[in-house]
N, C-alpha and C positions, 0 to 999 in steps of 0.2 A: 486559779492557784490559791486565793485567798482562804476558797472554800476546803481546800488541801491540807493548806497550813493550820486552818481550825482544827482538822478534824486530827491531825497529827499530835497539837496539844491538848488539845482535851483528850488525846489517851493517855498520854502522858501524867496529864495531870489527875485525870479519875482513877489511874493504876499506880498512883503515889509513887511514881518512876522520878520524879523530879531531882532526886539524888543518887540515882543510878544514869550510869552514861548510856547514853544510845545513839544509834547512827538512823538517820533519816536520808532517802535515795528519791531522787526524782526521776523517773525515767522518761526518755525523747524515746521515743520507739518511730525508728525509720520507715516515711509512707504507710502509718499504718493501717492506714481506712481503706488504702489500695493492696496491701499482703492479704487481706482477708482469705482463705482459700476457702472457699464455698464447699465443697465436701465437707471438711471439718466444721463448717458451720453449722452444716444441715446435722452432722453428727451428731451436736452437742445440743441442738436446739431440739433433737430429737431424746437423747437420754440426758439429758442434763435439765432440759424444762421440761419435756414432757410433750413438745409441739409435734401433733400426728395430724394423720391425715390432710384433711380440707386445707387446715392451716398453714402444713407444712407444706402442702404443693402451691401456697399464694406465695411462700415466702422462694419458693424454688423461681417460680415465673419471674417474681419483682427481680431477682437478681441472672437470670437466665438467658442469653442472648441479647446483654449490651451491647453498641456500640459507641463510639466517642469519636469526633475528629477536634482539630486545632483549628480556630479559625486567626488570624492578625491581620489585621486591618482589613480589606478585602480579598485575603488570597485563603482560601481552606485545604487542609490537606483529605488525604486517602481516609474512610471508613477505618477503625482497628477493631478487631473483637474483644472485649473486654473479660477475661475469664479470672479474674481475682477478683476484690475489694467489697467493699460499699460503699454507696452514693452517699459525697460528701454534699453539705447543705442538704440534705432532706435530714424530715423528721429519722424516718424508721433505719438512716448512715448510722446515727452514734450508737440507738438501743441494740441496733444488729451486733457493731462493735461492743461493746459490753458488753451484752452476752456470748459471743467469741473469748472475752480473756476473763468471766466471771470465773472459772476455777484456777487461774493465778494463785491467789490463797492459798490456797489448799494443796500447792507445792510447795511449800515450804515454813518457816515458821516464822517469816515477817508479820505483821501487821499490815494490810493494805490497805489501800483507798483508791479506788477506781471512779474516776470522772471521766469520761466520754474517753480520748486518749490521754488521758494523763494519769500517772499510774507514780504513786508514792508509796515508800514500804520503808519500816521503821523496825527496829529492834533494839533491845534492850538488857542488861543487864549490871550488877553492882561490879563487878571485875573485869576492869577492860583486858586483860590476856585472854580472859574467857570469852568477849562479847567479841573481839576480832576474829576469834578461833570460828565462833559460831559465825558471825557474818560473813565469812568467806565458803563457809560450808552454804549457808543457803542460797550465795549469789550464784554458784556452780547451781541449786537447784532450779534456780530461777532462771537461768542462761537454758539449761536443757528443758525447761516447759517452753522459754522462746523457742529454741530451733525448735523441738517439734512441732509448735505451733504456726512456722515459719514467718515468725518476726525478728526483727534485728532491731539492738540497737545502736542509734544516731547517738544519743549523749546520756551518763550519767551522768547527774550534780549527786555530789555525796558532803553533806553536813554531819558533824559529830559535836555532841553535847554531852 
């Protein structure tokens, strides 16, 4: 989070924002390593990086016929097929994740900063009628890149400065 908040004011401060108001949004995005939906993955990891062939069918296996059970204390339950997410604790969970919400951005006219799942977006301007006007416009754009992307959120923290 610290790394968040850096990167929050040094735009601030490199874009001499400092006396213009702005609203800063931390977003909780609900289970989000486990919404992942692997179509859209393969989608975007396909026109969006660029990842074909060889590559893209290592990335299709890695996430391909999961399964997971519960274990507590000595008693384990049933096998379940896992058809969403990415593996949390490994390496290749968060960069999968990131690149699933790397075009975020690019719906709307926040500022973002994406860390693994942490996702902060800022906006700004000198007339607060105007900056609320606009920030309600882009959190609507922002809500319909989640649903289609089928995430939800858990919590916004919303700060204004």
């Amino acid at each position: 989070m610290n790394l968040l908040l850096h990167a929050i004011f040094k735009f601030c401060t490199t874009k001499r924002l400092c006396s213009e108001q702005f609203y800063y949004f931390h977003l909780d995005l609900s289970k989000a390593f486990d919404t992942v939906n692997h179509n859209t993955l393969f989608d975007k990891l396909y026109h969006n990086f660029g990842i074909r062939g060889i590559p893209l069918q290592l990335f299709r296996s890695y996430l391909s016929n999961r399964r997971q059970f519960v274990k507590l204390e000595s008693v384990k339950s049933g096998l379940v097929d896992i058809s969403n997410g990415v593996p949390q604790g490994s390496v290749l969970g968060p960069l999968l994740f990131i690149m699933y919400i790397n075009d975020l951005p690019k719906s709307s006219a926040f500022y973002a900063v994406l860390y693994a799942d942490d996702t902060c977006l800022c906006l700004s301007h000198k007339n607060r009628d105007n900056l609320q006007h606009m920030v309600n416009v882009e959190l609507i754009k922002v809500d319909n890149w989640l649903s289609s992307n089928v995430l939800k959120l858990l919590q916004i923290n919303i700060s204004a400065y």
